[in-house]
C-alpha positions as CSV (number, residue, x, y, z in Angstrom):
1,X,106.6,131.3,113.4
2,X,107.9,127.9,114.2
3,X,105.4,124.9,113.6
4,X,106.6,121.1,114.9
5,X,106.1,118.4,113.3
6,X,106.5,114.5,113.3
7,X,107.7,112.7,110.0
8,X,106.0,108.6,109.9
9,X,105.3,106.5,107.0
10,X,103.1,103.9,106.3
11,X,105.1,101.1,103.9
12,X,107.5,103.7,102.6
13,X,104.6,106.3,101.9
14,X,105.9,108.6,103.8
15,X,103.9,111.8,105.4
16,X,105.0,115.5,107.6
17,X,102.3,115.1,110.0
18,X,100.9,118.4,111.8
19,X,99.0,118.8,115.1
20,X,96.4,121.7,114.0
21,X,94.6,121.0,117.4
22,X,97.6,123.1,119.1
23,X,99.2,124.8,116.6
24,X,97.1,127.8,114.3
25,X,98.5,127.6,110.5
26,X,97.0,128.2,106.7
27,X,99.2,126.8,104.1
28,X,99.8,128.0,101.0
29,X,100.2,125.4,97.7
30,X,104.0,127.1,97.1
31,X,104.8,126.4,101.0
32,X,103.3,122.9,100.6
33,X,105.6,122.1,98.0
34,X,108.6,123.8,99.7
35,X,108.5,121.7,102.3
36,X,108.0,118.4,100.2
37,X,111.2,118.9,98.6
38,X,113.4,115.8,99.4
39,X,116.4,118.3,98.3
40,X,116.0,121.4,100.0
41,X,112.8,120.9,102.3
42,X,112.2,117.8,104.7
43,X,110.8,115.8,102.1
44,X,107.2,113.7,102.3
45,X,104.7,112.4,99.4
46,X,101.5,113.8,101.6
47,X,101.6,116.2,104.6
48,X,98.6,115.4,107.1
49,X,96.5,118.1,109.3
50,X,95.1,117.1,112.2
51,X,92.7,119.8,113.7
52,X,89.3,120.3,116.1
53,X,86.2,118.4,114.8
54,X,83.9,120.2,112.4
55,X,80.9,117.3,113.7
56,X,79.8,116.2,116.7
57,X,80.7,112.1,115.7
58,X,84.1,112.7,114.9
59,X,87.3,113.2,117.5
60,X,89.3,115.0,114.7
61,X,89.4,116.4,111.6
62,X,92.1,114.6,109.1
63,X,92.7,116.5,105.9
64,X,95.5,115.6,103.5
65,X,97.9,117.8,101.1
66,X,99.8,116.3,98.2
67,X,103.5,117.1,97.6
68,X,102.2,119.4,94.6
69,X,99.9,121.5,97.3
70,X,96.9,120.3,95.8
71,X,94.2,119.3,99.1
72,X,92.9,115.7,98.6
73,X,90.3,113.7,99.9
74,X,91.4,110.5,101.2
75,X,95.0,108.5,102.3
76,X,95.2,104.9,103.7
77,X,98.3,105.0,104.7
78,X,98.2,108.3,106.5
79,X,94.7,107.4,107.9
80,X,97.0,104.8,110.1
81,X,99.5,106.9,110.6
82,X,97.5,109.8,112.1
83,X,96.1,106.9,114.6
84,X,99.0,106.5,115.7
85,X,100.3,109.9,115.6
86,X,97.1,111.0,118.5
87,X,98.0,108.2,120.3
88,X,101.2,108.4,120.7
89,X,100.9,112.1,121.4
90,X,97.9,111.6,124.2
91,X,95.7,113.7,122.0
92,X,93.2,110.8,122.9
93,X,92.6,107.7,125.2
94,X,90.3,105.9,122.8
95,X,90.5,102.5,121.4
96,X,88.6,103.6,118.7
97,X,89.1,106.9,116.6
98,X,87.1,108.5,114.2
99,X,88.5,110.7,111.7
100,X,86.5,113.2,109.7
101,X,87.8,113.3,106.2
102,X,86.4,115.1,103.2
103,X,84.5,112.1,102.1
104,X,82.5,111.6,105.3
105,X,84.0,109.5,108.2
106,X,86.3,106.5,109.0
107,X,87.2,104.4,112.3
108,X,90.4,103.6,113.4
109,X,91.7,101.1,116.1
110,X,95.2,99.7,116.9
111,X,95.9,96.5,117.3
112,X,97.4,94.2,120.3
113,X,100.3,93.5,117.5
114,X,100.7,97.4,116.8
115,X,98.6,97.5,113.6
116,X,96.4,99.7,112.8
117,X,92.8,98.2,111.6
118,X,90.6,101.4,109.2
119,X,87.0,100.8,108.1
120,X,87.3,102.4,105.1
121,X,83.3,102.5,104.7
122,X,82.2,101.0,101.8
123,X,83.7,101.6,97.9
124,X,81.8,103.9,95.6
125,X,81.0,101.9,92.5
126,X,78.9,104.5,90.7
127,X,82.0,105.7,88.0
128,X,79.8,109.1,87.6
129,X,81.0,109.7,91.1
130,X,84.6,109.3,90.7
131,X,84.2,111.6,88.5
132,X,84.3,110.0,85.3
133,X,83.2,112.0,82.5
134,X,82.5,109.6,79.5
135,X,79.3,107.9,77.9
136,X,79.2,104.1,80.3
137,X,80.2,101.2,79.2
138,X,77.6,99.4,81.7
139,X,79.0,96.3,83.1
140,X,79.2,94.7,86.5
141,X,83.0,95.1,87.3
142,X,83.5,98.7,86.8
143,X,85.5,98.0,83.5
144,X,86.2,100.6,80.8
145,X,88.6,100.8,77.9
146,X,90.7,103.8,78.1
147,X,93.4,104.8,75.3
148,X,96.9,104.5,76.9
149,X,100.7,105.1,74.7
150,X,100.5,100.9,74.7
151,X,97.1,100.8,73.0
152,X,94.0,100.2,74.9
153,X,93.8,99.1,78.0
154,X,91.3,97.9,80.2
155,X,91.0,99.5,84.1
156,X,88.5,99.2,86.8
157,X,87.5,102.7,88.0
158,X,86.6,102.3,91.9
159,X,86.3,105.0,94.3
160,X,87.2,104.6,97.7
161,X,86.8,108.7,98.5
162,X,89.4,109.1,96.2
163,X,89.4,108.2,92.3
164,X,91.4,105.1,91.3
165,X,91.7,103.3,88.0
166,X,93.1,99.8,88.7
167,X,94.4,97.5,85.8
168,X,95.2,93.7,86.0
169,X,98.8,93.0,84.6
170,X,100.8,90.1,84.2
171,X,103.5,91.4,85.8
172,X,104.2,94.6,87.7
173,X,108.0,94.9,87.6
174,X,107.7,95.2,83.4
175,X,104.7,97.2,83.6
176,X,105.5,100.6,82.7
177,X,104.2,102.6,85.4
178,X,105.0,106.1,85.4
179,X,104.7,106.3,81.4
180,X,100.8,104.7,81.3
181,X,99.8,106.1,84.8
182,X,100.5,109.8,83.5
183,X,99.1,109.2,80.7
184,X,96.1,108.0,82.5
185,X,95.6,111.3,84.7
186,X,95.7,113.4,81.5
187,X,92.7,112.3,80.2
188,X,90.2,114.6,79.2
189,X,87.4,112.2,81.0
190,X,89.2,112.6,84.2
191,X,88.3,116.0,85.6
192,X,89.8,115.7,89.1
193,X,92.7,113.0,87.7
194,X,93.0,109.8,89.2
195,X,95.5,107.4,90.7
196,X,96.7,104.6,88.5
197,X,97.3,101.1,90.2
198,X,99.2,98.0,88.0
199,X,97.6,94.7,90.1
200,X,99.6,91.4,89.5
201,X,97.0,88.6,90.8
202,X,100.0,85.9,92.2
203,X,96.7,83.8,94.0
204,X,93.1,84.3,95.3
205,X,94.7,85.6,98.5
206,X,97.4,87.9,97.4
207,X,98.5,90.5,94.7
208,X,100.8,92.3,94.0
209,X,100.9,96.4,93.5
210,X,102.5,99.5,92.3
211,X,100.4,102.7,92.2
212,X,100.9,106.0,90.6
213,X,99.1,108.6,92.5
214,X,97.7,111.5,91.7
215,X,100.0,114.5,92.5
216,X,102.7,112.6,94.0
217,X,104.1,110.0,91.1
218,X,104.7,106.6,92.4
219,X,104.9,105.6,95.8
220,X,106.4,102.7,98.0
221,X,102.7,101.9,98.8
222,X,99.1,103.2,98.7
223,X,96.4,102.2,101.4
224,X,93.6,103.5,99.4
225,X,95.4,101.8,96.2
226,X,95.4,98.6,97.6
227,X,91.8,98.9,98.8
228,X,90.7,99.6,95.1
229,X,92.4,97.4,93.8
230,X,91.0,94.5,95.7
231,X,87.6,95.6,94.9
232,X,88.2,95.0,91.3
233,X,89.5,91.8,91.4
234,X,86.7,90.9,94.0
235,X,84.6,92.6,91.3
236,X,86.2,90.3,88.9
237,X,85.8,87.2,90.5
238,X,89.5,86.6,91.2
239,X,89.7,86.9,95.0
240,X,89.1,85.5,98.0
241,X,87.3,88.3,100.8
242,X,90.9,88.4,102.8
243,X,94.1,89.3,100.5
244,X,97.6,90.1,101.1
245,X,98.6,93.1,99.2
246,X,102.0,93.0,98.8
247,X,103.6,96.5,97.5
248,X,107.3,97.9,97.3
249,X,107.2,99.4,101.2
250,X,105.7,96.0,102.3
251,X,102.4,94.4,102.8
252,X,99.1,95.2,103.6
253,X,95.6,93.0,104.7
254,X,92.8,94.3,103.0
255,X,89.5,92.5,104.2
256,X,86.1,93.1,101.7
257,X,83.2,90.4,101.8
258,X,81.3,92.1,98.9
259,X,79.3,95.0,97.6
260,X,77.2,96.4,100.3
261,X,79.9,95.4,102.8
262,X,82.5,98.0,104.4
263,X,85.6,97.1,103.8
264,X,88.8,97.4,106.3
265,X,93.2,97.8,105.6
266,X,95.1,96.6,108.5
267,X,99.1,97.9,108.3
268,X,101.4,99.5,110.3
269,X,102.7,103.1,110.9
270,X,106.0,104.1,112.3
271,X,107.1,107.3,113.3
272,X,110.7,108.5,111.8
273,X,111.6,111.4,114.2
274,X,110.3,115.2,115.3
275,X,111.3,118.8,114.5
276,X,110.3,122.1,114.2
277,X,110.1,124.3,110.3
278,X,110.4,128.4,110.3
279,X,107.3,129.4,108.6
């Protein structure tokens, strides 16, 4: 069975996008990874579905596959990138799309420049819902203390459908990233791991990021990262509502007036090329 595909990224996160509207497939984790392998398959850090609503609200259904197989509930980047992909493939004429995910929905609309603008909805501050299994340490910006092979650190755990624990660092080219965000995930108080962002506040209006996700390792950039991540240091008193995120694919606007508030990512999405894979 042959099965097309389009490859896009979003800042260098890069995605093997799937039109499940047309096309009838069930993949396994093994063929999941298979594919993911820059060496000897086609190579992506997430490979998105797109298939028929499951609700009446919705136009599609947008769930989201690591490069390790695992199913996840949430992508930024790939939100925008499946925007574009429906677009650009006539699979709808609205301005405005709405994307069932597995934590409930989001709207989409592109641009005049090109960008596309997500509501994200609104960030989950209750840590018990991340899931974060470990007596509270009850404060008003999400902080706990977790043990990390540098001592302990302190990390804002803010969930934006997705678990993310986000740390303020001086600097994030020294900051060890792979060695402190996988030693993050392992945590016993983790259950479902978590994705480790390293924030660098450079002014109220801008930061910059590296993330470790979940499943994946680092990547060029992380929508949903960048949205945590400017929750905390919102949460923190350190930024302005409208910040630059500035990551290693390129930049990001990430727009939050406060708790209560939805908050919205405006970024691009580019498509790389088409093809076909033997299933």
């Amino acid at each position: 069975m042959r099965i097309q595909f389009t490859k896009m990224h979003g800042l260098g996160n890069d995605f093997l996008v799937i039109d499940a509207l047309s096309q009838h497939l069930s993949l396994r984790p093994s063929q999941v990874q298979k594919l993911a392998n820059r060496h000897t398959g086609i190579g992506f850090d997430q490979l998105l579905l797109i298939e028929p609503p499951s609700r009446p609200d919705a136009d599609f259904d947008y769930r989201i596959f690591n490069s390790d197989g695992g199913e996840v509930e949430h992508c930024g980047n790939g939100a925008r990138c499946l925007a574009k992909f429906v677009t650009d493939k006539e699979l709808t004429a609205k301005p405005t799309i709405t994307l069932n995910t597995a934590c409930g929905l989001i709207e989409l609309a592109i641009t005049e420049s090109g960008l596309i603008c997500v509501n994200m909805g609104k960030p989950i501050l209750d840590i018990e819902l991340l899931p974060y299994q470990a007596p509270p340490q009850p404060n008003k910006t999400q902080t706990v203390s977790l043990n990390t092979p540098k001592g302990p650190l302190e990390f804002g755990l803010i969930s934006m459908g997705n678990p993310h624990a986000v740390t303020s660092v001086d600097s994030v080219d020294t900051s060890d990233v792979a060695m402190i965000g996988g030693a993050i995930q392992r945590l016993e108080q983790f259950p479902d791991s978590v994705n480790v962002s390293f924030m660098e506040i450079v002014s109220e209006t801008e930061i910059r990021l590296r993330v470790f996700e979940r499943g994946v390792g680092e990547t060029l950039a992380c929508g949903t990262g960048a949205c945590a991540a400017v929750t905390y240091g919102r949460l923190l008193g350190r930024l302005n509502p409208n910040v630059t995120v500035a990551t290693r694919g390129g930049n990001l606007q990430i727009e939050w007036d406060g708790i209560g508030c939805d908050l919205k990512m405006i970024g691009p999405a580019e498509s790389v090329f088409d093809g076909e894979f033997r299933l």
